[in-house]
DSSP file (Angstrom, degrees, kcal/mol; ACC not computed):
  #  RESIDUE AA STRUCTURE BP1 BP2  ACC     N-H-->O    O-->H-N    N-H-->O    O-->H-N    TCO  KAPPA ALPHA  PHI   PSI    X-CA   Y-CA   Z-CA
    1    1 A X     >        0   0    0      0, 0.0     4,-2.4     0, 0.0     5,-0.2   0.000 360.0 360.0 360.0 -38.1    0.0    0.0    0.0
    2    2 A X  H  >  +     0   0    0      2,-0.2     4,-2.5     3,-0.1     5,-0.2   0.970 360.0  50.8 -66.8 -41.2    2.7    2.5    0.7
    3    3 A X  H >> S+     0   0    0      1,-0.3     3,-2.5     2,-0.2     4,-0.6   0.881 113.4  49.8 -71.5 -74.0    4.7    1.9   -2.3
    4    4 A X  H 3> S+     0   0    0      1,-0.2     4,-1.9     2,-0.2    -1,-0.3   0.396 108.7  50.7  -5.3 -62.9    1.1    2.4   -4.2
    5    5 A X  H 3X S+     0   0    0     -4,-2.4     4,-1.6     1,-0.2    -1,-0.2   0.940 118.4  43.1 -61.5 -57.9    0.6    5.8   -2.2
    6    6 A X  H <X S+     0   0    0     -3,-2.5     4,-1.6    -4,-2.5     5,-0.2   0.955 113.0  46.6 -64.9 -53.8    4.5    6.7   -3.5
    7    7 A X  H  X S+     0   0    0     -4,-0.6     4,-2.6    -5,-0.2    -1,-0.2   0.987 112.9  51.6 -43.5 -80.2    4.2    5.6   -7.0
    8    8 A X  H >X S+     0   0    0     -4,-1.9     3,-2.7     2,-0.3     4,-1.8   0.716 110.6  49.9 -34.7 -81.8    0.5    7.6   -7.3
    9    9 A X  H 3X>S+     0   0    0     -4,-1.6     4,-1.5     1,-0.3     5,-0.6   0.885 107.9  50.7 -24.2 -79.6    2.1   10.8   -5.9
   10   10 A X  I 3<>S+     0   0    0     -4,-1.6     5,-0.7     1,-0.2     4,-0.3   0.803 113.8  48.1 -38.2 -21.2    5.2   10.5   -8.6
   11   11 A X  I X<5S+     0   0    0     -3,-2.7     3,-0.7    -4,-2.6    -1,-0.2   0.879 114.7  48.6 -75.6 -51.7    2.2   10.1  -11.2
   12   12 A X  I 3<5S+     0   0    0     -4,-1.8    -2,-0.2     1,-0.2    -3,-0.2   0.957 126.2  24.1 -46.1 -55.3    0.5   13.4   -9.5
   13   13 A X  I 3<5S-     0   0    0     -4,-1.5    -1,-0.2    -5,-0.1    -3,-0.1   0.462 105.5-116.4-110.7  23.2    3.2   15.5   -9.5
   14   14 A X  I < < +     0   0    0     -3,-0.7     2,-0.4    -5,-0.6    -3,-0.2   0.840  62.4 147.2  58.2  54.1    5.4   14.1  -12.3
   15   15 A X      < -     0   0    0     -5,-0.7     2,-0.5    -6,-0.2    -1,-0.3  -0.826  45.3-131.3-129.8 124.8    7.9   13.2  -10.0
   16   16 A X        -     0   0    0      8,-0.7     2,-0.5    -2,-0.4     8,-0.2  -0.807  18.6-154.0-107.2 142.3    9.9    9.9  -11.2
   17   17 A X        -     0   0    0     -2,-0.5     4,-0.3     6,-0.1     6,-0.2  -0.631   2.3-144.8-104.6  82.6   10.4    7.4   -8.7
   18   18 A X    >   -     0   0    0      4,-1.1     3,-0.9    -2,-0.5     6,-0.1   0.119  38.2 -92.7 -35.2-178.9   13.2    4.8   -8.7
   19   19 A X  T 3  S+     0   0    0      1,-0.3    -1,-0.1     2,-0.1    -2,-0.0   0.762 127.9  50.7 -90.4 -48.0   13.1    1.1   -7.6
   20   20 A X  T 3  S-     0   0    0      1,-0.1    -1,-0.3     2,-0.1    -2,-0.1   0.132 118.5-108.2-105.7  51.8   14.3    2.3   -4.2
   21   21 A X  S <  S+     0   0    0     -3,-0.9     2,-0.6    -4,-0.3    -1,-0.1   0.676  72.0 140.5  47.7  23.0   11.6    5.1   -3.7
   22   22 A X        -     0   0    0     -5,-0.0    -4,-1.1     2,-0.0    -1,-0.2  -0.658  62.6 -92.7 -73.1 134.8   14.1    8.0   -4.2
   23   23 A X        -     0   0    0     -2,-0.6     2,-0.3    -6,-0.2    -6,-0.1  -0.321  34.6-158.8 -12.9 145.6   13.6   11.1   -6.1
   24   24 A X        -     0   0    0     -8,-0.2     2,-0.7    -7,-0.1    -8,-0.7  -0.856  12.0-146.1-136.8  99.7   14.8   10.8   -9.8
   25   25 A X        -     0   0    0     -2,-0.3    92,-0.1   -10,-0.1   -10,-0.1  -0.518  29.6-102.8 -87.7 122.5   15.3   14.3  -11.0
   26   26 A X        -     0   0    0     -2,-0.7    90,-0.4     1,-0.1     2,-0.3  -0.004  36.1-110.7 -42.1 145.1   14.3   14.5  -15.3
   27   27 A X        -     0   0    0      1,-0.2    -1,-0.1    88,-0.1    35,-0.1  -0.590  40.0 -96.9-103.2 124.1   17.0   14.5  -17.5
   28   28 A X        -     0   0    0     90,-0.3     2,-0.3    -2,-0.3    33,-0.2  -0.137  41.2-168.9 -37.5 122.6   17.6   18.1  -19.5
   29   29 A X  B     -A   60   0A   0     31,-2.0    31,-2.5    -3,-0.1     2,-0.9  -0.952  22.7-152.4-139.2 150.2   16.3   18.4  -22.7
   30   30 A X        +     0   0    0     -2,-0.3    29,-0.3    29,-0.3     3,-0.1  -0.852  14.7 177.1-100.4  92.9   16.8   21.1  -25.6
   31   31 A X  S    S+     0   0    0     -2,-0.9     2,-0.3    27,-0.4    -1,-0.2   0.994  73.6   6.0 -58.0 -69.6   13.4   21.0  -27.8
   32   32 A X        -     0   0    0     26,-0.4    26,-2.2     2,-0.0    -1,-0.2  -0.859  54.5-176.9-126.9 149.9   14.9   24.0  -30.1
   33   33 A X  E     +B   57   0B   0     -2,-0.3     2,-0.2    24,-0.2    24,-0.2  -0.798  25.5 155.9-149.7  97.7   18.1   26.0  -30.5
   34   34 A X  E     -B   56   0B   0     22,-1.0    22,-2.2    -2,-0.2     2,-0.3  -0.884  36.0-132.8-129.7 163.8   18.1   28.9  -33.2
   35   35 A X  E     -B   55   0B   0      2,-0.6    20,-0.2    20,-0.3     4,-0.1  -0.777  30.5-118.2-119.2 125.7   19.9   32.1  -34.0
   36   36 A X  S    S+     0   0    0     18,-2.4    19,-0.1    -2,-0.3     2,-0.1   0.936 110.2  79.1 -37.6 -31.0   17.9   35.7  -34.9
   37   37 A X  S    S-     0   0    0     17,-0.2    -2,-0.6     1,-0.1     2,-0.3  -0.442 105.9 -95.0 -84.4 143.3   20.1   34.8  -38.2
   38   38 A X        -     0   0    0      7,-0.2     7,-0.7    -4,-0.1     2,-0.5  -0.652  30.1-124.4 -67.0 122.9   18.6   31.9  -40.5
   39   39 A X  B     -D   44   0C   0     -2,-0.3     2,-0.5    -4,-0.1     5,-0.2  -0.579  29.6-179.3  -5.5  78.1   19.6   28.7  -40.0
   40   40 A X        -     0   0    0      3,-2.6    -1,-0.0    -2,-0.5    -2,-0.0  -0.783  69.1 -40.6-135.8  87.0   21.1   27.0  -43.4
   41   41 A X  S    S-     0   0    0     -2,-0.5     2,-0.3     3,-0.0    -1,-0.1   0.981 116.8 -38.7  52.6  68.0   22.1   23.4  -42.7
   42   42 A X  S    S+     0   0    0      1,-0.1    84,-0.1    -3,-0.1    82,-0.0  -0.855 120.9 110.0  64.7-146.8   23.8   23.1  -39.3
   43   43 A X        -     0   0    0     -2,-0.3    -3,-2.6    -4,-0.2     2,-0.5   0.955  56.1-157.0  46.2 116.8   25.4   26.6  -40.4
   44   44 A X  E     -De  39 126C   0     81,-2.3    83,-4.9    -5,-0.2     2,-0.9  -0.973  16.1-157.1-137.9 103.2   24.8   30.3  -38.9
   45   45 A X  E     - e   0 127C   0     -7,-0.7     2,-0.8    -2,-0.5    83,-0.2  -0.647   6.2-163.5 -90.7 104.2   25.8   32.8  -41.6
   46   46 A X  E     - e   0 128C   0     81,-4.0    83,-3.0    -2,-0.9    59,-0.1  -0.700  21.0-130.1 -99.7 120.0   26.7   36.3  -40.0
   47   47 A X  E >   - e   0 129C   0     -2,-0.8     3,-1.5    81,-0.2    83,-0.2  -0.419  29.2-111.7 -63.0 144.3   26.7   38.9  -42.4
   48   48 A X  T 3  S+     0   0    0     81,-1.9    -1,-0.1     1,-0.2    82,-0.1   0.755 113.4  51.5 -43.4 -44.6   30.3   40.9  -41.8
   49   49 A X  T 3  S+     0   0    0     80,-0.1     2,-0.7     2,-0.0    -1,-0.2   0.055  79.4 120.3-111.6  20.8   28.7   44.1  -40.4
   50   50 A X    <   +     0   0    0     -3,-1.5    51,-0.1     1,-0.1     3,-0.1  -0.812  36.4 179.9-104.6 128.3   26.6   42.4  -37.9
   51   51 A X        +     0   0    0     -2,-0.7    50,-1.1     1,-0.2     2,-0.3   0.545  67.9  28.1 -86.9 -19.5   27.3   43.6  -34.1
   52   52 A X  E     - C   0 100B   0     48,-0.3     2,-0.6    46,-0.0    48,-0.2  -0.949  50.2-177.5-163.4 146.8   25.0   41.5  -32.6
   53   53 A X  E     - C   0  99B   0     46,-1.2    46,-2.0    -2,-0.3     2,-0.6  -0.976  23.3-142.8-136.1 139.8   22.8   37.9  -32.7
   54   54 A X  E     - C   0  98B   0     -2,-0.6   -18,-2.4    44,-0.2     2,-0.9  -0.748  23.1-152.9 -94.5 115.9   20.1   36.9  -30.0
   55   55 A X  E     -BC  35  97B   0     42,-2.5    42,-0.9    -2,-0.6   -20,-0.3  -0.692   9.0-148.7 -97.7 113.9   20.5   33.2  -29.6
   56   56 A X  E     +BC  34  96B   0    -22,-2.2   -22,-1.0    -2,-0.9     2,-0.4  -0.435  19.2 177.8 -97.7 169.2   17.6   31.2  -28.5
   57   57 A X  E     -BC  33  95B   0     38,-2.1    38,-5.1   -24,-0.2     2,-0.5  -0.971  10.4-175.4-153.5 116.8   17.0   28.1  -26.5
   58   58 A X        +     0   0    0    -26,-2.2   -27,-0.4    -2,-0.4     2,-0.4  -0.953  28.4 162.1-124.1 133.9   13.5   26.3  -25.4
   59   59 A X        -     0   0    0     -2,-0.5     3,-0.4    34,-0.3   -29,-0.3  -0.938  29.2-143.1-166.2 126.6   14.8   23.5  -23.2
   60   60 A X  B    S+A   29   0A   0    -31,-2.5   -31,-2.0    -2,-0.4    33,-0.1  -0.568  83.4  23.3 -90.1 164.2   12.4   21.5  -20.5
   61   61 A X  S    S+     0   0    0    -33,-0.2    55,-0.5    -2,-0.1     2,-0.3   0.568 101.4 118.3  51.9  25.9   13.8   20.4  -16.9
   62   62 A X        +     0   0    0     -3,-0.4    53,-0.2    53,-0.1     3,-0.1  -0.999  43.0 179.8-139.2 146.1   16.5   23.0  -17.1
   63   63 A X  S    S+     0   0    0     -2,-0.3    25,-5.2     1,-0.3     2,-0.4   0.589  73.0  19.3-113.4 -12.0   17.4   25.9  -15.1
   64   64 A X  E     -HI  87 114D   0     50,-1.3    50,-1.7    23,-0.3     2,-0.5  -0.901  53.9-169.6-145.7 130.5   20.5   27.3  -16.8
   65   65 A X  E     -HI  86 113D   0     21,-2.7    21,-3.6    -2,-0.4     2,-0.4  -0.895  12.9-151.5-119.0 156.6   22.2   27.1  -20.3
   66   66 A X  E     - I   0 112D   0     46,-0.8    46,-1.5    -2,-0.5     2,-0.4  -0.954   6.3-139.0-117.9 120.7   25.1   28.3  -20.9
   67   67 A X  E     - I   0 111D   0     -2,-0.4    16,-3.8    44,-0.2    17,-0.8  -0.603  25.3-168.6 -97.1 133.5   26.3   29.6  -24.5
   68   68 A X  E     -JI  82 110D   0     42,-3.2    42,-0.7    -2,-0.4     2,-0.3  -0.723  22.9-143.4-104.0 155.3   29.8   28.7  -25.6
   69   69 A X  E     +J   81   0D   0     12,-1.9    12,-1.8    -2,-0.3     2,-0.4  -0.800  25.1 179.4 -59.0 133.5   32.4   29.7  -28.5
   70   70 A X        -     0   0    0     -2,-0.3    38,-1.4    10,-0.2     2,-0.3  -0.960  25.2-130.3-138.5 149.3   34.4   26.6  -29.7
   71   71 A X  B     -F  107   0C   0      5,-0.8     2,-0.3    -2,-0.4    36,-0.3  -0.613  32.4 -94.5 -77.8 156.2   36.8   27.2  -32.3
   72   72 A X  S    S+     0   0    0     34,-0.5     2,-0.3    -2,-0.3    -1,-0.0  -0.548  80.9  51.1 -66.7 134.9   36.8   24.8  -35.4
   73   73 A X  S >  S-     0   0    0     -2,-0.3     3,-1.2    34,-0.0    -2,-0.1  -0.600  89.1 -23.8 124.1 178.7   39.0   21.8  -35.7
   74   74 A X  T 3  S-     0   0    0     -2,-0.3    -3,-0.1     1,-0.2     0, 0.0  -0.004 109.7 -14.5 -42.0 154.4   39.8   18.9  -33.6
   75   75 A X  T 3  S+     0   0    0      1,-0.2    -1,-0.2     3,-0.0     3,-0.2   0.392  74.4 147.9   0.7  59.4   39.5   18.7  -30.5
   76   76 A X    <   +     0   0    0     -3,-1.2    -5,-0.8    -5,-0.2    -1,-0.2   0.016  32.0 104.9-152.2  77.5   39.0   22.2  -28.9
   77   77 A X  S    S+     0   0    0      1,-0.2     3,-0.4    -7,-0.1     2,-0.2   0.993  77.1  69.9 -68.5 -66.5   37.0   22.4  -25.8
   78   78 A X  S    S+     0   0    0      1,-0.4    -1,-0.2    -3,-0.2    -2,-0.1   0.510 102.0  40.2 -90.1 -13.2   39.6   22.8  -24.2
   79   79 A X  S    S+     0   0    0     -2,-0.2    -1,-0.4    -8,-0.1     2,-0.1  -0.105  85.7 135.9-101.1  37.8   40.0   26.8  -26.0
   80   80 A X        -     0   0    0     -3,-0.4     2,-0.5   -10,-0.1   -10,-0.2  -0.532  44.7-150.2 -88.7 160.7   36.0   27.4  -25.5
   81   81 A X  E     -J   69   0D   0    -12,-1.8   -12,-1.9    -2,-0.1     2,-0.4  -0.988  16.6-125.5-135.0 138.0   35.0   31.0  -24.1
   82   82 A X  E     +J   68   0D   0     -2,-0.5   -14,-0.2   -14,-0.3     3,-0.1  -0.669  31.6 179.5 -67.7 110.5   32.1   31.2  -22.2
   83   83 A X        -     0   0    0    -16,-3.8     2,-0.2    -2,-0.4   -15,-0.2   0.718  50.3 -40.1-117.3   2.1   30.2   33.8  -23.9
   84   84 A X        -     0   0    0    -17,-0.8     2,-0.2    15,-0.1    -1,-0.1  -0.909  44.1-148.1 175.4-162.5   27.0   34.1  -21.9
   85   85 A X        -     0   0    0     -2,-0.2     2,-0.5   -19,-0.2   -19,-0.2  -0.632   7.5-149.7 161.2 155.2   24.1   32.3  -19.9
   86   86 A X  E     -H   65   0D   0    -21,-3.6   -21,-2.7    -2,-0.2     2,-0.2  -0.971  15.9-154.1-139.1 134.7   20.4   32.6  -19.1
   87   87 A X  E     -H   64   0D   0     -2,-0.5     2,-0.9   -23,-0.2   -23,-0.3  -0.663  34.1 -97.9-102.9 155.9   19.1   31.2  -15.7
   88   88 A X        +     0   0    0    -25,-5.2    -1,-0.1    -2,-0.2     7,-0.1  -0.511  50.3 158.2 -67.0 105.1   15.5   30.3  -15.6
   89   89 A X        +     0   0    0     -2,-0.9     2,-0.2     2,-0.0    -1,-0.1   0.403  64.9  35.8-114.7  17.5   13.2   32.9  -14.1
   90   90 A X  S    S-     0   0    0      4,-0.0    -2,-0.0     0, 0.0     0, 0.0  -0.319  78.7-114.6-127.2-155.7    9.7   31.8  -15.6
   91   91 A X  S    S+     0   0    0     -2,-0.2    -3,-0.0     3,-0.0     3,-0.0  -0.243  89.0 102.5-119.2  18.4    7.9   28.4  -16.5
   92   92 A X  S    S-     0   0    0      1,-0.2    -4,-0.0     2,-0.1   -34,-0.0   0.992  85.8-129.3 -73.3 -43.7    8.0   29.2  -20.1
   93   93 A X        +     0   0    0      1,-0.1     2,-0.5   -33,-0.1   -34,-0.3  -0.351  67.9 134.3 110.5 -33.9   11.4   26.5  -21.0
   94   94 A X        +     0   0    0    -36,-0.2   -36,-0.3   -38,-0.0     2,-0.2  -0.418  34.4 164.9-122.3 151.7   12.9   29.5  -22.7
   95   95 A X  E     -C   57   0B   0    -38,-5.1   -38,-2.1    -2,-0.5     2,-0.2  -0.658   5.5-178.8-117.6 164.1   16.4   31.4  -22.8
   96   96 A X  E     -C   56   0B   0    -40,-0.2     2,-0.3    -2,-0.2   -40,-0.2  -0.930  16.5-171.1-163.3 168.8   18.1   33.5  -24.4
   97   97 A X  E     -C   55   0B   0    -42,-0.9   -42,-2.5    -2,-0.2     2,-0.4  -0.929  12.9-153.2-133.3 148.1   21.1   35.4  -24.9
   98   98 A X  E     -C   54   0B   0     -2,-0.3     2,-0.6   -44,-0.2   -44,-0.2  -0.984  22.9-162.3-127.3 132.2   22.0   38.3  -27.2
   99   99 A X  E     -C   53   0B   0    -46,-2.0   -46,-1.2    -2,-0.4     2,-0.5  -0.908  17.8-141.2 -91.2  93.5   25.6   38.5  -28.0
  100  100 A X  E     -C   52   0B   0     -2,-0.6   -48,-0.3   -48,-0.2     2,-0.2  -0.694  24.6-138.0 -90.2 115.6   27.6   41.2  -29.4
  101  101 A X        -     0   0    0    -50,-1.1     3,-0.1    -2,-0.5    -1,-0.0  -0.491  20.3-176.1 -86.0 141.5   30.2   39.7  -31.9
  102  102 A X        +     0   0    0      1,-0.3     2,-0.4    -2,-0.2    -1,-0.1   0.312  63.0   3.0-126.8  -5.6   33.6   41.4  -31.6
  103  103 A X  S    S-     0   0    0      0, 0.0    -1,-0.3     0, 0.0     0, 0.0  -0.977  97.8 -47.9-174.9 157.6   35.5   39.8  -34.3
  104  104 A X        -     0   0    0     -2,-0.4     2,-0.1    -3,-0.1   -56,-0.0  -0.262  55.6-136.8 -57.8 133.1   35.2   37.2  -37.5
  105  105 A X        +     0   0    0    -59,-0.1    23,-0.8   -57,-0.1     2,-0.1  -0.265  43.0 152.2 -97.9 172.7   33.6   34.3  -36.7
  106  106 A X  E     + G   0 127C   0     20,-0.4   -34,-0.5   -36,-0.2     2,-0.3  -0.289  53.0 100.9 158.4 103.6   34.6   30.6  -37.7
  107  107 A X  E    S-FG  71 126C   0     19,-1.7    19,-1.6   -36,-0.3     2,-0.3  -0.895  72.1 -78.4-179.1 172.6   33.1   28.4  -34.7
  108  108 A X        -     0   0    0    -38,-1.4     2,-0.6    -2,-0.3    17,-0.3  -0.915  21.2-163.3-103.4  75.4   31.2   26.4  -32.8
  109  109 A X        +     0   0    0     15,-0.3    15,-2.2    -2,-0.3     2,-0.3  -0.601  26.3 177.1 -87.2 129.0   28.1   28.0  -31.1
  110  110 A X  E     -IK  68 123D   0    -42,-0.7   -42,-3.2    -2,-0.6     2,-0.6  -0.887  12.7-162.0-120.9 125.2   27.6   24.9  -28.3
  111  111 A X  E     -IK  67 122D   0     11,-0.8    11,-2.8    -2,-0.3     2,-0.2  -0.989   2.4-158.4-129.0 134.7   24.5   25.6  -25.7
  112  112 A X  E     -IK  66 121D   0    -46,-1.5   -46,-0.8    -2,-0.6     2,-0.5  -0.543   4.4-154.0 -95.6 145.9   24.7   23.3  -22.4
  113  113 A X  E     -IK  65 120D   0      7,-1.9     7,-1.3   -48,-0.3     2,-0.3  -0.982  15.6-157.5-142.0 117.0   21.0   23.0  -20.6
  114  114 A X  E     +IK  64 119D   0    -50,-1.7   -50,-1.3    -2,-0.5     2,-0.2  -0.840  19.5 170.0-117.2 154.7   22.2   22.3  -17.0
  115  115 A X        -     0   0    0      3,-0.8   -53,-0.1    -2,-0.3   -88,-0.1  -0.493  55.2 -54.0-132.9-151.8   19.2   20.5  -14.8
  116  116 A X  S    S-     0   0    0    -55,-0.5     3,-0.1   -90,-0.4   -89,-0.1   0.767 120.9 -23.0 -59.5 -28.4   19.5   19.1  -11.6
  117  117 A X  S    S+     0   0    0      1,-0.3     2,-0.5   -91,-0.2    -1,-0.2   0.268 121.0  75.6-161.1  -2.9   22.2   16.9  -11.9
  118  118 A X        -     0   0    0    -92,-0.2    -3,-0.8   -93,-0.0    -1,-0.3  -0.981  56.0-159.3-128.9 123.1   22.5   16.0  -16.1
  119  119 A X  E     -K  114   0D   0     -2,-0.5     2,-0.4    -5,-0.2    -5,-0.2  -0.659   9.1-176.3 -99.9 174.5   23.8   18.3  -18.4
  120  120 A X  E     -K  113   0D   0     -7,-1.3    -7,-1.9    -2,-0.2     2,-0.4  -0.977   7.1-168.9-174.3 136.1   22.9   18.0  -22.1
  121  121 A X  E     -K  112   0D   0     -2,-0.4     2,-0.3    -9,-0.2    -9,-0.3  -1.000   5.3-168.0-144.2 137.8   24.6   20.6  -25.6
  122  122 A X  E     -K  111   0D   0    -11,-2.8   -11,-0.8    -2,-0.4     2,-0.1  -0.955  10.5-146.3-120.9 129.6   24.0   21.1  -28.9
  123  123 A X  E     -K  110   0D   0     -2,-0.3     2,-0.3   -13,-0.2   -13,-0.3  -0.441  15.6-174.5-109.2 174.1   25.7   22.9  -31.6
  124  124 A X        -     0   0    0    -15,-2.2     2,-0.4    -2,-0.1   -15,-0.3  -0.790  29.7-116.0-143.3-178.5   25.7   24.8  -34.5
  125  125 A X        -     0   0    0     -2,-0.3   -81,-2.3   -17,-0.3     2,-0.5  -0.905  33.4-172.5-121.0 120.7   28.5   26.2  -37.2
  126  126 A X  E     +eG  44 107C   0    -19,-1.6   -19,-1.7    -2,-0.4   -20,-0.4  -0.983   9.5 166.7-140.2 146.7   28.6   29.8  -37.2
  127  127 A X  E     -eG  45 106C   0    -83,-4.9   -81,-4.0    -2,-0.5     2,-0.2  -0.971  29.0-130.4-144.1 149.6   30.7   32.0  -39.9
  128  128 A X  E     -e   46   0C   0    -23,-0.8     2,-0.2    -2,-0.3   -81,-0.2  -0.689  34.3-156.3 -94.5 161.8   30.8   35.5  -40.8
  129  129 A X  E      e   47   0C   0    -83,-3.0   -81,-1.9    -2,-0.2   -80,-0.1  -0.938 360.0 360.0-157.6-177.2   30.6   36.3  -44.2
  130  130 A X              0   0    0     -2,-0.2   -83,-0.1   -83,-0.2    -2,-0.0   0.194 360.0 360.0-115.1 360.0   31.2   38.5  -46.8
């Protein structure tokens, strides 16, 4: 009867329950990640003379993401710049960030959706151009 009682709450209040009646906090997820800029096949084409792009993020079960710079090429998180982050202060699911570009791009834009304990990224190609 108890575990019944515990299970039925975790249904009420969408609360996942493990095998040993712990908490189980939902795993981060990123529904959408787009740029004010159009999209074109994994690729974010920034016209040269543009100072600034709002990046957006609709992400359940997360309370901050964090937007990254990665350089191109092989391995190199290890050079990423932190370039921004937007903490959750609604129920909508969605951030954003607006960015003011300081120099020609050729990169990685990578956004992290931190939850409770699971982090989760996705990325995109962004290039200035002519």
């Amino acid at each position: 009867m108890l575990l019944q009682t515990i299970l039925l709450m975790g249904l009420i209040f969408n609360m996942p329950v493990g095998a040993d009646s712990e908490y189980v906090p939902p795993f981060p997820k990123i529904d959408k990640f787009y740029t004010s800029i159009p999209i074109t096949e994994n690729w974010v084409r920034v016209p040269k003379k543009t100072k600034e792009i709002t990046i957006y993020v609709e992400a359940k079960n997360t309370e901050t993401v964090l937007f990254w710079l990665i350089p191109t090429g092989t391995a190199q998180w290890t050079e990423r710049k932190l370039i921004g982050y937007d903490i959750k202060d609604d129920r909508d699911n969605k951030f954003s960030f607006t960015w003011q570009i300081e120099r020609p791009l050729l990169d990685h834009l990578v956004v992290q959706a931190v939850g409770e304990n699971e982090i989760t990224n996705e990325s995109l190609n962004i290039i200035s151009t002519p």
